[in-house]
N, C-alpha and C positions, 0 to 999 in steps of 0.2 A: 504494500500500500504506500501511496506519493506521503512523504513528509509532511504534517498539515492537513492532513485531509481527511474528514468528519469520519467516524465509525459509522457505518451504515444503520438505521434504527428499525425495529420492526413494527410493521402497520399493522393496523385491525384488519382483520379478516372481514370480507362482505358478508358473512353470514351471521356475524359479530357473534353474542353468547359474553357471559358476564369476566372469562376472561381474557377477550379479544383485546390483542396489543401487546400481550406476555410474550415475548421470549422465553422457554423455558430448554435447555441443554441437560440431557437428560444421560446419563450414563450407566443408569440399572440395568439388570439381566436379571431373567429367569421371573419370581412372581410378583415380593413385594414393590420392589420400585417401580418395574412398568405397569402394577394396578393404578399405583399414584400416580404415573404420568399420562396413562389412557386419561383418568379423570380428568385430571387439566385439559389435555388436548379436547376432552369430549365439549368442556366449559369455555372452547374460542382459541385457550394457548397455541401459539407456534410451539410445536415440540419438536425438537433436533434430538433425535435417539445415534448418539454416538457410540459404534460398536466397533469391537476388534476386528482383524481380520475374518476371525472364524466365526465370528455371529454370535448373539443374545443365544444360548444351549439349547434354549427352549426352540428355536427354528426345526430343530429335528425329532420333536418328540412327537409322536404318533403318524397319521395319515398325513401325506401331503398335499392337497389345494393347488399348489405349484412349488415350486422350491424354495425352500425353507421359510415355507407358512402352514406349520402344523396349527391343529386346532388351537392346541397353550398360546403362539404366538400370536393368532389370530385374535384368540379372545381377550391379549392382554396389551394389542398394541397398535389399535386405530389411531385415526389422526396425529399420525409422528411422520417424520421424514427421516430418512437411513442414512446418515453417513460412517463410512468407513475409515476409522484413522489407528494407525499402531502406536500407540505412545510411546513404545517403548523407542520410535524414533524421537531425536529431536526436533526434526520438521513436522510428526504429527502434531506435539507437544505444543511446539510457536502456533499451529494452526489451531489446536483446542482453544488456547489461551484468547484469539482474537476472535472465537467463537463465542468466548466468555463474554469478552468485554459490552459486547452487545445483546448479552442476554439481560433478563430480570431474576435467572432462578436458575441456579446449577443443583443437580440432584445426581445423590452414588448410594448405592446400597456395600460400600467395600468396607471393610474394617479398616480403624483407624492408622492402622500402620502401613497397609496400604495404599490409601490417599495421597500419606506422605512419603512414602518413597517414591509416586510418579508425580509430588511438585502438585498435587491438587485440593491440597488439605485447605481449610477453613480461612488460617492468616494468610497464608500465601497468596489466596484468589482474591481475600478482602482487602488486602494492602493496595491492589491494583482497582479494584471496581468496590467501593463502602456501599455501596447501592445493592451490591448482590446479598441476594434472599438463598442461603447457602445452605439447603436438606439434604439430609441423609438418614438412614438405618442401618441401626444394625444387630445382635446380638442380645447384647449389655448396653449401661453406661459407661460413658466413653472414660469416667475419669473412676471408676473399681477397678479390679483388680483382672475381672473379666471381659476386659475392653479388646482385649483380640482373640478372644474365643470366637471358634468357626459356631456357628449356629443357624442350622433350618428349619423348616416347620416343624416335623414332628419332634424333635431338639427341644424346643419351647411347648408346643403343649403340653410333651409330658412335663417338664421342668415348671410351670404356669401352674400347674394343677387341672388343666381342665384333662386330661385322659384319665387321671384316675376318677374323676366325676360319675364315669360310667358305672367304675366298679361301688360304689356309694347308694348307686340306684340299682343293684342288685346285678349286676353284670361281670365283668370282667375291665381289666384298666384298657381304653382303646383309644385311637386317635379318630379325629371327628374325620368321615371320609370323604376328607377336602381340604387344600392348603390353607387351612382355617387364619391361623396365626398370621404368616405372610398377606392375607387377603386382606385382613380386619387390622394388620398395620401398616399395611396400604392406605387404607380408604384415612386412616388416621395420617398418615405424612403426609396426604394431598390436602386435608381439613389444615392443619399446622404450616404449609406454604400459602393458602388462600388466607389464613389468621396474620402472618407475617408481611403478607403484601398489605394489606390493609393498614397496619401499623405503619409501613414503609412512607403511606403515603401519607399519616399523619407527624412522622419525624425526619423523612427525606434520607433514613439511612435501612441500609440491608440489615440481616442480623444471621447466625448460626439458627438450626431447627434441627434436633436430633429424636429420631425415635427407637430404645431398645426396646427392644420385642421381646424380650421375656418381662422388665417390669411394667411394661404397657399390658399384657396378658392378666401379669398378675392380676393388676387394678380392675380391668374387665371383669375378672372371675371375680372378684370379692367383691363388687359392686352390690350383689342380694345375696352371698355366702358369709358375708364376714359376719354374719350375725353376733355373739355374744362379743365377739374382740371386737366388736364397733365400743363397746363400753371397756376393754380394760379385761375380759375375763376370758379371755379364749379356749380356758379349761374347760368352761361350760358348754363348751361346742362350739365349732365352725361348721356353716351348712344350712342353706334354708330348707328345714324338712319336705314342705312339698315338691321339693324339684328333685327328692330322691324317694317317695313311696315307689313302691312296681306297678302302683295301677294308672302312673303319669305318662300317658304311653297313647297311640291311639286304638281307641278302646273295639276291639271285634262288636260286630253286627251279626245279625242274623245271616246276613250275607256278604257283609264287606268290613270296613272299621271306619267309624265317622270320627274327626279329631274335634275337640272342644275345651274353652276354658269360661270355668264361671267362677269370678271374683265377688262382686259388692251382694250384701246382703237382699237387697232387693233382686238381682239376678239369681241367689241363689232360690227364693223365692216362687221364682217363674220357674225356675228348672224343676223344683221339686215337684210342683205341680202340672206340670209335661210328665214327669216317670210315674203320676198318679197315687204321688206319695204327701198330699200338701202338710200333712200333719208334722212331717220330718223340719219343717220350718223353724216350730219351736221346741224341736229338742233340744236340750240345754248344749251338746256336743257340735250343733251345725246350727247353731242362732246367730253368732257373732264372727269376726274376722279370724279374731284370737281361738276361739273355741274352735271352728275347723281347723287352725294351724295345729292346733296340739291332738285332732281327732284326724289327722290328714289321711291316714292307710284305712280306717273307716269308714268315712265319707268317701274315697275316692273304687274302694272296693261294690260298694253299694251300686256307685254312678257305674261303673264298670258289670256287675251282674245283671243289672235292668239294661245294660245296652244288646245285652246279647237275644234279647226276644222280641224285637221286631227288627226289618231291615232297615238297611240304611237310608235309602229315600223316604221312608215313613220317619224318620227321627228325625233327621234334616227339616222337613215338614214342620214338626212339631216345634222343635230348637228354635227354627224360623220365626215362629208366629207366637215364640216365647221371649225374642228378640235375645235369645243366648248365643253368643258369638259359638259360632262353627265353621265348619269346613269338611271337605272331600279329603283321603289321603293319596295323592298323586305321585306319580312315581317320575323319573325322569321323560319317558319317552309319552307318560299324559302332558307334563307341560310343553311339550313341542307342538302335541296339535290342540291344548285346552283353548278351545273358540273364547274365554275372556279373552287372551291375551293375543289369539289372533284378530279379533275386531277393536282390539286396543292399536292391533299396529306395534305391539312391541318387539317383536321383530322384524330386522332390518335386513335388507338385500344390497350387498353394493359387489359391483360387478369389478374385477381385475382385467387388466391389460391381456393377459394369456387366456380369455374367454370364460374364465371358473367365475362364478357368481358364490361368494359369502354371505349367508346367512347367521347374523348375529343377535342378541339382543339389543335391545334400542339405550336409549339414553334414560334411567326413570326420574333423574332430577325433574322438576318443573319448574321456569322462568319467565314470569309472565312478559318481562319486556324484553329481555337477552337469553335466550333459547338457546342450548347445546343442542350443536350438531355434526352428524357422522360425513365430515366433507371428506376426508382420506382414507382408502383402505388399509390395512395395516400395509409397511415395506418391504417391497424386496430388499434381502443385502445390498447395501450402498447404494439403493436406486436414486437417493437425492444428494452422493457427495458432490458433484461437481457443481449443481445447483447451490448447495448451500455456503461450500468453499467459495463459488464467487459473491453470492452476498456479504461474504465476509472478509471482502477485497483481494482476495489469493486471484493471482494471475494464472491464465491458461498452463503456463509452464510449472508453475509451481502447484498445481492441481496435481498436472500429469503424475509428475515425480512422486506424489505421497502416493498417485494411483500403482505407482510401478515396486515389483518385488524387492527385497531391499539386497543390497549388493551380498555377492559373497565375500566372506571374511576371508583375508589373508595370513599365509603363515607367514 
């Protein structure tokens, strides 16, 4: 770039969305970082997904769509653009760097020590650009003891407490089956970048956003567990009893299993009187909020015996018009074709270059004046570096060169 000459800045996207105008330089792999950077990109962000030569891992895990767009990458990395840089060169390195400087929001899921052995840790980028909004996750806290422990999802559920939950509620200890952890500190380090920019623009400077994944878990799970240690007595028990009776489950039918939750005293009211039990209202055990909490495996054994003698469309019916929250229990291949969600339109078709049409889910946020939206399909490897290297002043020549393999070494 000529001596002098303005960093190029990035414009609102015409489909705008509440974060159109972001720059966000995105350097996660695999789930939780690119959950967090679909979100933005989904919210308007310019998202630059800078990957190594050999690609975000996730590109090769399962079917392929076209090359290196399996489903994982597919579902975790719309609206980004791909470029391709080796850091471990020095010319990737100068080129990240002036990708930076034009960004609003650099994000890495690497551990701390790795950051700073490729020159991209927190002081480093901030000394050059105060203005950057600088996320990352990882593990731990950055500043224990466990600040470069390797950690992935099921690493932290068990370690969180949530896998042995299962065995609690009459089971066995297991992992929830799905990247629980990564997913759900995702959606948290894109909530903590949108929290950060906000602030930015009330003090005009960037700031650090760190999320570990195991004490973010923690806090999760002991949100309704920490019961008596909320006071000081944890001897007393940790654990909201109702989310561990065996009859918290969806409960068989005569012919299927209908799922249901009934909380405030007046609902339970209605319910009792749909299983044609009104009298159970004012038994002293199911009168009040406390007295089912401490009769949980008795009230819920009861709900659970009376479901089994009539079908599920007749309870459904009933629940309905007793205005007791319910539901169907859907399995995956029901929510592919459940008609709510196909006359909702929440899934989404966008067509690829090589003729394969992706089907995803849509956007569920709702914005009534700045609307997300699905403008990019997820990338091919590197399919925007030359595009975005020139936004970021790099000349044709100097594109080439990072495009080209890197010399062999001499003895």
């Amino acid at each position: 770039m000529r001596a002098g000459a303005q960093e190029p800045q990035p414009q609102p996207h015409p489909s705008g969305g509440p974060l159109a105008g972001v720059r966000v330089v995105d350097l996660t792999v695999n789930v939780l970082g690119p959950m967090a950077t679909q979100i933005l990109g989904d919210l308007g962000a310019d998202v630059v997904k800078v990957e190594p030569p050999e690609g975000d891992p996730m590109r090769t895990l399962g079917p392929q769509g076209a090359p290196g767009l399996s489903p994982h990458f597919v579902g975790l990395n719309r609206n980004k653009r791909s470029v391709v840089l080796d850091l471990k060169r020095p010319a990737a390195h100068a080129a990240l760097l002036r990708l930076v400087r034009a960004a609003d929001v650099f994000v890495h899921n690497m551990r701390p020590a790795a950051a700073a052995r490729l020159r991209i840790d927190y002081p480093t980028l901030a000394a050059a650009h105060p203005r950057l909004v600088y996320a990352w996750a990882s593990g731990y806290r950055q500043d224990g003891p466990r600040a470069d422990r390797p950690a992935l999802d099921d690493v932290i559920q068990g370690e969180s407490g949530l896998a042995a939950l299962h065995a609690r509620a009459g089971g066995e200890p297991r992992f929830v089956p799905m990247a629980f952890a990564d997913k759900y500190c995702g959606v948290v380090l894109a909530s903590a970048v949108g929290m950060a920019l906000f602030q930015r623009e009330r003090s005009g400077r960037g700031q650090e956003v760190h999320v570990p994944m195991f004490e973010t878990l923690v806090a999760f799970n002991l949100a309704d567990h920490l019961w008596h240690g909320a006071f000081g007595a944890p001897e007393r028990g940790l654990g909201y009893p109702r989310m561990f009776t065996p009859h918290r489950r969806p409960l068989p039918t005569a012919d299927g299993f209908v799922c249901l939750l009934v909380h405030t005293d007046a609902q339970w009211r209605r319910m009792f009187a749909a299983l044609e039990r009104p009298a159970l209202a004012d038994d002293p055990r199911f009168a009040t909020l406390a007295a089912r909490t401490e009769h949980i495996d008795a009230l819920y054994a009861l709900v659970a015996e009376a479901m089994r003698r009539r079908p599920t469309a007749e309870w459904r019916q009933r629940l309905d018009a007793a205005d007791v929250p319910n539901g169907p229990l859907l399995d995956l291949d029901d929510l592919w074709h459940d008609p709510y969600l196909r006359e909702a339109g929440f899934f989404q078709r966008q067509p690829l270059p090589s003729g394969v049409t992706l089907e995803t889910p849509g956007i569920p946020l709702h914005f009534s004046a700045t609307p997300g939206t699905l403008r990019r399909p997820p990338p091919l490897l590197g399919e925007h570096s030359a595009e975005v290297l020139a936004e970021a002043g790099l000349d044709a020549t100097e594109i080439a060169a990072l495009a080209a393999p890197p010399a062999e070494a001499k003895d």
